[in-house]
C-alpha positions as CSV (number, residue, x, y, z in Angstrom):
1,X,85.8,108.7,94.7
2,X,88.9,106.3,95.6
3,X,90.1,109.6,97.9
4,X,87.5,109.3,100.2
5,X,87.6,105.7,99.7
6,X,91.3,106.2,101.3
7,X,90.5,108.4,103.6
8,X,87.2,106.5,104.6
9,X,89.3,103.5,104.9
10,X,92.2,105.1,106.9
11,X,89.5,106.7,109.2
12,X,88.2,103.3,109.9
13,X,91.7,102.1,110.4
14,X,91.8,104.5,113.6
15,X,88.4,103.7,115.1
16,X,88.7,100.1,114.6
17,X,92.5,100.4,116.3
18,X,92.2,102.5,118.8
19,X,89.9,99.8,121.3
20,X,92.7,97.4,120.8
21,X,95.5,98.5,122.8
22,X,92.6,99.8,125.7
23,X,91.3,96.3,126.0
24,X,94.3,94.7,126.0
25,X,96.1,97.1,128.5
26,X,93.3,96.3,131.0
27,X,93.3,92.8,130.4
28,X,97.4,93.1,131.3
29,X,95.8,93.2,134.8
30,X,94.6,89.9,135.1
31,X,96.7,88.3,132.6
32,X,100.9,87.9,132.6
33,X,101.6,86.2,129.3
34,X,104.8,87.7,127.5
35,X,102.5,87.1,124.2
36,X,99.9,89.5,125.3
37,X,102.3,92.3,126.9
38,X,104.1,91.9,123.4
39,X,100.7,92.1,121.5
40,X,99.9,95.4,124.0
41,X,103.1,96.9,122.4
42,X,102.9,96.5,119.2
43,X,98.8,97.7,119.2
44,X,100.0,100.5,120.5
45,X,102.9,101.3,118.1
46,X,100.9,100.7,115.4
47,X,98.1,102.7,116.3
48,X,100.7,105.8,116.4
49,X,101.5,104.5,112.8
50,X,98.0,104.7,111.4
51,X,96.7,107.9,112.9
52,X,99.7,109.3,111.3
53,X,99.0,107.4,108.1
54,X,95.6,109.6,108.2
55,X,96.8,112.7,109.0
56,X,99.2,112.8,106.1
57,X,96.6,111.4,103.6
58,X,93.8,114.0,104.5
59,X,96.4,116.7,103.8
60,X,97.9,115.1,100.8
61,X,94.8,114.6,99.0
62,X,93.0,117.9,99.2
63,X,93.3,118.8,95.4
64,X,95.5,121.6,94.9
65,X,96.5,122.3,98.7
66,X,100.1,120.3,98.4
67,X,102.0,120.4,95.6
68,X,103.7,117.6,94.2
69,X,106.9,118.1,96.1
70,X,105.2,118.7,99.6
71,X,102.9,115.5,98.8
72,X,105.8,113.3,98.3
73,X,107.6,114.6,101.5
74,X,104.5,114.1,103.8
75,X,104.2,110.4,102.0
76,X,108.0,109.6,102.6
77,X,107.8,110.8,106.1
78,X,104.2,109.2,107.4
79,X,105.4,106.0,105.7
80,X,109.1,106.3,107.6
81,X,107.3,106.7,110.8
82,X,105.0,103.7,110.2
83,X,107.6,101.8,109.5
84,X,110.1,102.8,112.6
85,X,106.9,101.7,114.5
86,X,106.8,98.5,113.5
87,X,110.5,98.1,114.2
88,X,110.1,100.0,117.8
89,X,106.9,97.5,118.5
90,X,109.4,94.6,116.8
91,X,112.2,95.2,119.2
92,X,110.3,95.8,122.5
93,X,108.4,93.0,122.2
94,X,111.7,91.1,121.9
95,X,112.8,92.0,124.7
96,X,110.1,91.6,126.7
97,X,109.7,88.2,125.8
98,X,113.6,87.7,126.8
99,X,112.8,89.6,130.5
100,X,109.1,88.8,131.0
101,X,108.3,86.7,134.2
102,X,105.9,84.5,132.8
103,X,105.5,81.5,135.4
104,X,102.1,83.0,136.5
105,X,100.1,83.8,133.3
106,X,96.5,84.5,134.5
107,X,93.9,85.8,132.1
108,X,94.3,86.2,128.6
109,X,90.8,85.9,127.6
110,X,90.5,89.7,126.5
111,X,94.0,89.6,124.6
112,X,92.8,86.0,122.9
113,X,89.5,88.0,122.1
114,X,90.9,91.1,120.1
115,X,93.4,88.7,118.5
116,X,90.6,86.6,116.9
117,X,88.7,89.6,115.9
118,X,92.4,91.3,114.5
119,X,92.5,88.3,112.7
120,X,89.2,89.1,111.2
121,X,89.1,92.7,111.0
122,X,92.6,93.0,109.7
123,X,92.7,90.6,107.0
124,X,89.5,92.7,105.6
125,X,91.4,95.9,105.6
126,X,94.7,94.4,104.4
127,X,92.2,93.3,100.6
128,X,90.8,97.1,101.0
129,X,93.4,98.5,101.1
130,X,95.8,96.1,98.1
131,X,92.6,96.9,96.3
132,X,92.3,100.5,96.7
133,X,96.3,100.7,95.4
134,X,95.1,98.6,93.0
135,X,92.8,101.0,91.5
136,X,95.2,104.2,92.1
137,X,98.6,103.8,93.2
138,X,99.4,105.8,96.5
139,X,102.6,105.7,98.8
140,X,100.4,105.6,101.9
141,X,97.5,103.0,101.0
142,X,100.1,100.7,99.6
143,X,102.3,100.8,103.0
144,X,99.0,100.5,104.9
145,X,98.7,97.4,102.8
146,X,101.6,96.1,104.0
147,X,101.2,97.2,107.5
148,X,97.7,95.2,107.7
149,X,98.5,91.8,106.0
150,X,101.5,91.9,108.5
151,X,98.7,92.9,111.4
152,X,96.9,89.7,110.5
153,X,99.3,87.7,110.1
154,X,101.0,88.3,113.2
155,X,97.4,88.3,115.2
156,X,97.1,84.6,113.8
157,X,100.5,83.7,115.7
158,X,98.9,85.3,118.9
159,X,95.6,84.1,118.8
160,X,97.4,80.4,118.5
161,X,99.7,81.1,121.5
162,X,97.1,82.6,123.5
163,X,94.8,79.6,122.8
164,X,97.4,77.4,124.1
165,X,97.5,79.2,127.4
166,X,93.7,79.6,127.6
167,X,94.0,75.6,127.6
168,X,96.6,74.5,129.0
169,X,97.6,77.3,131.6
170,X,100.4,74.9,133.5
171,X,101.6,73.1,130.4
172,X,105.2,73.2,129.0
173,X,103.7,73.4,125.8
174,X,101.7,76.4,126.2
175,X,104.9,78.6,127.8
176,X,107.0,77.3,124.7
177,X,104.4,78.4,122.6
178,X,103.7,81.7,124.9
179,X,107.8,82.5,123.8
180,X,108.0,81.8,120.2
181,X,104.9,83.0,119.6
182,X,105.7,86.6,120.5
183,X,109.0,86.2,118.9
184,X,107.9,85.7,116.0
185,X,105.2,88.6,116.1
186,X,108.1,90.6,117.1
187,X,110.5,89.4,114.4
188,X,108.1,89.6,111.6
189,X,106.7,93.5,112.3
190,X,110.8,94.6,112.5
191,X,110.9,92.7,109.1
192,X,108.2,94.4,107.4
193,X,109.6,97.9,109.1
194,X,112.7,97.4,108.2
195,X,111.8,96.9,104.8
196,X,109.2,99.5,104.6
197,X,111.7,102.0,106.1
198,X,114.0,101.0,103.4
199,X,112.2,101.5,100.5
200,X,111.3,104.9,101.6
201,X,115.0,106.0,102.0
202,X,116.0,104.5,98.7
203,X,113.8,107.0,97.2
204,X,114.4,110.0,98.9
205,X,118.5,108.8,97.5
């Protein structure tokens, strides 16, 4: 039962992230703001992470198809990749907020949307999927654990910096804010990959 709970939960990882970087892409048309080109990055990078995530747990959990060994590889590796996505999502979005010409902003009404609802959406998946661990330990849940409270936490940061420049488009205050709140996003996802990453290589030593 908690398998297909995992793999039901992954699954609805996917769907639930795969609208995000879409809508956030084509709001990049109308809207400038280093926070939402950052947020656009790391969506995407993620995404890659969690459809990988899926993959490997589908094929890991089939009773008797993977053998202990071949299990732990897959987990190592899917968890490896999430994490070098979060640092490849970290570090572009860093320098984007360095390089970004941001004097014209536009739009960020669609990227201040899926923020609110990442809020939302991910903090729900980040106590599935602590509780699902919970219950029965797996490499890949508890990463995707991880991954998620880090998703919500960093979409709180946005959704605050996008608010600002939804309010006041022309302020000071709202291009400070614009900065440092993608820094942070960025700083905090390389943290939690760098971290993840690390574990993972300490046990393959």
């Amino acid at each position: 039962m908690n398998k297909n709970s995992g793999a039901k939960t992954l699954f609805m990882s996917v769907i639930m992230s795969a609208p995000g970087p879409l809508i956030i892409g084509l709001g990049l048309l109308v809207g400038q703001s280093s926070t939402q080109i950052a947020d656009f990055v790391r969506r995407s990078s993620e995404l890659l992470g969690i459809i990988m995530a899926f993959v490997v747990y589908i094929i890991t959990a089939k009773d008797g198809k993977c053998d202990k060994e071949r299990k732990e590889h897959l987990e190592r590796f899917s968890n490896l990749f999430v994490g070098a996505m979060m640092c490849l999502g970290g570090m572009l979005m860093l320098l984007l907020a360095f390089t970004a010409d941001n004097e014209e902003k536009g739009n960020v009404i669609p990227g201040l949307v899926i923020a609110v609802l990442g809020v939302i959406a991910n903090t729900l998946f980040w106590r599935k999927y602590s509780s699902l661990n919970k219950a029965e330990p797996n490499a890949i849940i508890a990463v995707q654990a991880r991954l998620y409270r880090a998703k919500s936490l960093v979409d709180g940061c946005v959704t605050i910096a996008l608010l600002s420049v939804t309010l006041f488009p022309a302020s000071k205050v709202s291009s400070i804010l614009d900065f440092f709140g993608s820094v942070i996003v960025a700083l905090y996802l390389i943290w939690c990959g760098v971290k993840t990453v690390s574990e993972r290589l300490r046990e393959k030593g």
